[in-house]
VMD Tcl script that draws the C-alpha trace (Angstrom):
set ca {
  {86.85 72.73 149.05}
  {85.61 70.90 152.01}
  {84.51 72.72 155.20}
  {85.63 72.34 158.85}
  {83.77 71.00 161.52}
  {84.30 74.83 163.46}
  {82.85 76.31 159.96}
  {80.17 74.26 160.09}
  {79.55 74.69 163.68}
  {79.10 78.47 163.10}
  {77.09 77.94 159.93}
  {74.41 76.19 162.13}
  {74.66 78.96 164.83}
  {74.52 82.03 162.64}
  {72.62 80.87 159.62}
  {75.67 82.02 157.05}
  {79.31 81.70 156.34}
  {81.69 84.39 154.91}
  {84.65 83.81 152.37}
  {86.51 86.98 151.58}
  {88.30 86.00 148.32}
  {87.30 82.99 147.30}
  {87.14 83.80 143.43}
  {89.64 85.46 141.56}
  {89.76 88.64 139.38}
  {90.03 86.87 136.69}
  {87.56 84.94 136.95}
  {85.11 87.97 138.49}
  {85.83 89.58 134.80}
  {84.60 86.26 133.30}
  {81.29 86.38 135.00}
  {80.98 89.97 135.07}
  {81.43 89.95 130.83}
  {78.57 87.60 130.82}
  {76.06 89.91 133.49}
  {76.74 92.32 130.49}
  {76.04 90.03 127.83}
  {73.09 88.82 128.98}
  {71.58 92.16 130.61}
  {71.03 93.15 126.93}
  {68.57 90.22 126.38}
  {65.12 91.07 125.36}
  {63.78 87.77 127.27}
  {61.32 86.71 130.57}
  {64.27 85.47 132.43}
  {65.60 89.42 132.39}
  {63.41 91.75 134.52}
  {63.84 95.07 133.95}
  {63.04 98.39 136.50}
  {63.11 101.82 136.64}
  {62.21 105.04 134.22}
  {65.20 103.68 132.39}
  {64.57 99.96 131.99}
  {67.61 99.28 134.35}
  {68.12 95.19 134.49}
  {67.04 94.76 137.98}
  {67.46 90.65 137.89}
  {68.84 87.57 134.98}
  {67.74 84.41 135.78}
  {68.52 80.74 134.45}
  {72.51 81.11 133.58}
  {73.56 77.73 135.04}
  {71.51 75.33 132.36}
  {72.51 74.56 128.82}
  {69.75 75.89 126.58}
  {67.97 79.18 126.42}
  {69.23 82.73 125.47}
  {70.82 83.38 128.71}
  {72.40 79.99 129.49}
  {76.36 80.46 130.21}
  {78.93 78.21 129.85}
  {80.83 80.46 132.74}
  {77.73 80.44 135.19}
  {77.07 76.73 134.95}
  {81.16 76.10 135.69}
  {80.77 78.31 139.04}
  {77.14 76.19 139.99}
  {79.58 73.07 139.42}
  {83.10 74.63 140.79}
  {84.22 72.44 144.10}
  {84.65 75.58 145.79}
  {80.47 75.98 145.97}
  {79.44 72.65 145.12}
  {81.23 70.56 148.20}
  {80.27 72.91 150.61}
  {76.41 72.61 149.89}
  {76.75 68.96 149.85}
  {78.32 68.92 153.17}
  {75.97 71.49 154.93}
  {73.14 69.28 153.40}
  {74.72 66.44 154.47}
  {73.33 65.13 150.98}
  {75.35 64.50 147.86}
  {72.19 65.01 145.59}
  {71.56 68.48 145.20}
  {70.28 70.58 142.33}
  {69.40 74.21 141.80}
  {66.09 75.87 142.10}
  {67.46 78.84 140.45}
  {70.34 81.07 139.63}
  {70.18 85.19 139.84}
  {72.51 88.02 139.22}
  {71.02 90.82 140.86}
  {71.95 94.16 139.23}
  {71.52 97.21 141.54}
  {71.81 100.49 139.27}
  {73.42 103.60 140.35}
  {71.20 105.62 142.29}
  {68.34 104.02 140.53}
  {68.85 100.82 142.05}
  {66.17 99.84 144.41}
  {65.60 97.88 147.70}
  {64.76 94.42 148.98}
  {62.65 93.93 151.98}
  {63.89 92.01 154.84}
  {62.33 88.64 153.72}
  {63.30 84.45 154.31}
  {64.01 82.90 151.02}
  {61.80 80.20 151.47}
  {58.98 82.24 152.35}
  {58.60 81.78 148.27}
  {60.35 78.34 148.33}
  {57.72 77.02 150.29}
  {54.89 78.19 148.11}
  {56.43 76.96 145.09}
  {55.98 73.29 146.78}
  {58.61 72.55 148.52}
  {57.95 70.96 152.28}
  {61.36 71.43 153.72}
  {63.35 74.58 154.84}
  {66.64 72.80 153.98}
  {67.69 74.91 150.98}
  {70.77 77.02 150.36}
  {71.90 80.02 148.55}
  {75.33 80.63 147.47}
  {76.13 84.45 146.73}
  {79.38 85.63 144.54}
  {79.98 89.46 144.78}
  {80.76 90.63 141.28}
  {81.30 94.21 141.95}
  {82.87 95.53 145.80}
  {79.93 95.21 148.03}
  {79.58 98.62 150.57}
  {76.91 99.61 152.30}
  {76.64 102.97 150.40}
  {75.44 100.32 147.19}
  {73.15 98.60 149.07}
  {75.02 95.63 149.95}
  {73.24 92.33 151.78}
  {72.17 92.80 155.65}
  {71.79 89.37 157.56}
  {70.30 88.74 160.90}
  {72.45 86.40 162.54}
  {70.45 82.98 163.90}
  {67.07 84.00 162.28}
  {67.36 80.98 160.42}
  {66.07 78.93 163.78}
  {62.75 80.77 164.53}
  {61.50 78.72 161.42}
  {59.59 80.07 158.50}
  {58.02 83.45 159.73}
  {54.03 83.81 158.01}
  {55.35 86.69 154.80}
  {53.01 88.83 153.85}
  {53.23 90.08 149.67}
  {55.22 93.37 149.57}
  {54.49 95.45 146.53}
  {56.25 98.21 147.60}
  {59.51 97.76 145.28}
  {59.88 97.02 141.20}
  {60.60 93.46 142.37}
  {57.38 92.19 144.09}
  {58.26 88.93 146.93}
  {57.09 87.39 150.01}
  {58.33 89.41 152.83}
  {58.91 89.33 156.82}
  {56.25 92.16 158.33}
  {58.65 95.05 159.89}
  {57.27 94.21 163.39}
  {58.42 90.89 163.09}
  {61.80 92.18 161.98}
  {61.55 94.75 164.73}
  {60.99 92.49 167.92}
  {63.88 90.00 166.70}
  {66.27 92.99 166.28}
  {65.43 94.43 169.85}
  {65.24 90.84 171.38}
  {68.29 89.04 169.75}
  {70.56 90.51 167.12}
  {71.58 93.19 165.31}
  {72.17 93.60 161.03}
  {75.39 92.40 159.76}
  {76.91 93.83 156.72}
  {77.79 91.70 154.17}
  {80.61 93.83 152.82}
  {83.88 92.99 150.98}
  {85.56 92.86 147.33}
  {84.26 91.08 144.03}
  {85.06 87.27 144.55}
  {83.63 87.71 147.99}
  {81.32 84.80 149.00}
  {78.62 83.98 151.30}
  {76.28 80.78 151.66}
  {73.42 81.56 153.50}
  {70.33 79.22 154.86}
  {66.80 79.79 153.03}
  {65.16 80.88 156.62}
  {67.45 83.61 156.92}
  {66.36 86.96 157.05}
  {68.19 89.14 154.68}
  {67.96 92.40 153.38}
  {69.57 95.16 150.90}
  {68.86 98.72 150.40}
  {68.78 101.26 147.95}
  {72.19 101.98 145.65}
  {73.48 105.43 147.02}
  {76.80 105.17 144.79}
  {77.43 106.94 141.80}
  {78.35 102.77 140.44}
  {76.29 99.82 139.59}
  {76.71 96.83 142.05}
  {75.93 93.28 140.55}
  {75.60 89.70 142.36}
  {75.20 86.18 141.69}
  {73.29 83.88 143.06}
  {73.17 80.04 143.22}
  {69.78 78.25 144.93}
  {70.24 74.82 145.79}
  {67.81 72.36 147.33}
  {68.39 68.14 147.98}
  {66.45 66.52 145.17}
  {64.46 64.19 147.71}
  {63.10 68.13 148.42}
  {62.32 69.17 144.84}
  {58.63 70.40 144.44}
  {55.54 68.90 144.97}
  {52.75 69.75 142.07}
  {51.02 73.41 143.18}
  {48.60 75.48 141.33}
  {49.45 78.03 139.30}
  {53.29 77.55 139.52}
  {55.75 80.18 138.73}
  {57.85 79.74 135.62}
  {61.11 77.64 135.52}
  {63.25 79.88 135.38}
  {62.57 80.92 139.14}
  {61.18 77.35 139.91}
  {63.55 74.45 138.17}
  {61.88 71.47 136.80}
  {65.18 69.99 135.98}
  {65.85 68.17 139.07}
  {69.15 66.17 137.31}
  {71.63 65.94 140.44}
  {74.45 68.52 140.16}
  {77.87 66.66 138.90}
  {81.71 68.23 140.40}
  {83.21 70.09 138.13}
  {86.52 71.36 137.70}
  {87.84 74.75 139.53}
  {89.42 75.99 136.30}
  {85.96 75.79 134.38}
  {85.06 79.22 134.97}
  {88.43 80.43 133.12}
  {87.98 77.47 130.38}
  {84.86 78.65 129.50}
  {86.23 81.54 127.27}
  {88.20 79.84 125.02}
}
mol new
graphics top color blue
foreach p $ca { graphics top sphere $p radius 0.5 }
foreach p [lrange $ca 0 end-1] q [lrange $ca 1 end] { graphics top cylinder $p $q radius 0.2 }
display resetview
C-alpha cells in the first residue's frame, strides 16, 4: 500500500494518519485469538494491573522465539499495508521495530495513560533521533466511553517536550507535565478522538502527544501496536537499559511480506 503525496502532506502537518478499515474481520479475529492466547502467559513480557491481575500490556509478538512470539503478529509487522507506509514516511527502506504492544484496557477496571510523546522514553533508551513511528490496529471498536486514543494535532513539531516520571497509573512512563499540555491546548489545538471499528488504523509520529482514559464500558477494549525506528537510528549503549522486549536488540531490517500472512498463519 503506498501513500499519496496529499496523505503524506497531512501526515507532516498533523503528526498522524487515519485508515478506517484497513484490516478485515477476519483477520481482527486472528489477532484478537492470539491477545487471548497470550494474555494467559505467566511471563515479563505480560504486565498485569488491577485487584484482579487484569493484563494491562503483551509485549514482543512480532519475533520468532519466546512464549509470546506469534506467527499472526509478525505477518501484520511485515503486511504491505503497514510496512510500505513506514518506509515511505521515513523515507528509508531499512526499518525495524523497537517494540510491539497490545494494550488491553479492562472493563471498568481499565486504567489511564497520561498525555505523554513516545519518544520521551525512546530517547532515554538511546536513541538520538525523533524519527520513529508507531503503527496502531484497533482490535476491539474504539469509543470514547472505553478510553479510546486522544491526539493533539501538530504536537509532533514543538520537538521533544522535557517528561517528567508519572507514577500515578499501574503503568509507570515518561509523561508531558499537564501545564505543558494545557498551554498547547489553549494556544493551538484541541483533542482528537481516535474512534472507529476493529481493523481501524492509525500511524502516528513518536513526538506526538497522545493520550487515553479510563474504560467506562461494561467491555474490554484491546490494541496493537507496532514501533518502528530506521536502523541507522537504533540505540546507542545507555546505562541500565530496559529489557528487550520494550527496547529491541534485534536490529535485522524488516523484509515485505505478504497481505494474506495474517490469515495463513492459522493453518
Amino acid at each position: 500500500m503506498k501513500l499519496t503525496t496529499s496523505q503524506i502532506e497531512q501526515f507532516n502537518k498533523d503528526g498522524y494518519l487515519l485508515f478506517p478499515e484497513l484490516f478485515s474481520q477476519e483477520e481482527i479475529n486472528v489477532l484478537k485469538a492470539e491477545a487471548d492466547r497470550v494474555s494467559q502467559l505467566e511471563d515479563q513480557c505480560v504486565a498485569r494491573e488491577g485487584t484482579t491481575g487484569q493484563v494491562k500490556a503483551m509485549f514482543r509478538l512480532h519475533e520468532t522465539d519466546g512464549p509470546t512470539a506469534s506467527k499472526a503478529y509478525r505477518a501484520a509487522a511485515h503486511s504491505p499495508r503497514v510496512l510500505e507506509p513506514i518506509r515511505q514516511l521515513l523515507n528509508d527502506p531499512d526499518v525495524y521495530i523497537h517494540h510491539t504492544k497490545v494494550n488491553m484496557k479492562a472493563a471498568i477496571e481499565g486504567s489511564a495513560w497520561p498525555w505523554h510523546q513516545d519518544f520521551g522514553s525512546w530517547h532515554l533508551d538511546g536513541i538520538a533521533k525523533p524519527e520513529m513511528l508507531t503503527v496502531m490496529i484497533a482490535l476491539d471498536e474504539a469509543t470514547e466511553l472505553n478510553g479510546c486514543l486522544y491526539f493533539l494535532p501538530g504536537t509532533h513539531g514543538e520537538g521533544r517536550l522535557n517528561p517528567y516520571f508519572d507514577t500515578s497509573t499501574a503503568w509507570k512512563l515518561w509523561a508531558v507535565t499537564p501545564q505543558d499540555v494545557k498551554a498547547y491546548m489553549k494556544e493551538k489545538a484541541q483533542p482528537i478522538a481516535i474512534t472507529g471499528k476493529p481493523g481501524m488504523v492509525a500511524i502516528f509520529h513518536c513526538n506526538l502527544l497522545h493520550a487515553s482514559g479510563h474504560n467506562l464500558s461494561p467491555d474490554d477494549r484491546t490494541q496493537a501496536y507496532f514501533c518502528f525506528n530506521r536502523v541507522t537510528n537504533r540505540p546507542t549503549d545507555v546505562e541500565k537499559p530496559r529489557p528487550d522486549f520494550v527496547r529491541s536488540t534485534n536490529w535485522v531490517p524488516i523484509e515485505l511480506g505478504s497481505d494474506a500472512a495474517i490469515l495463513e498463519s492459522t493453518r
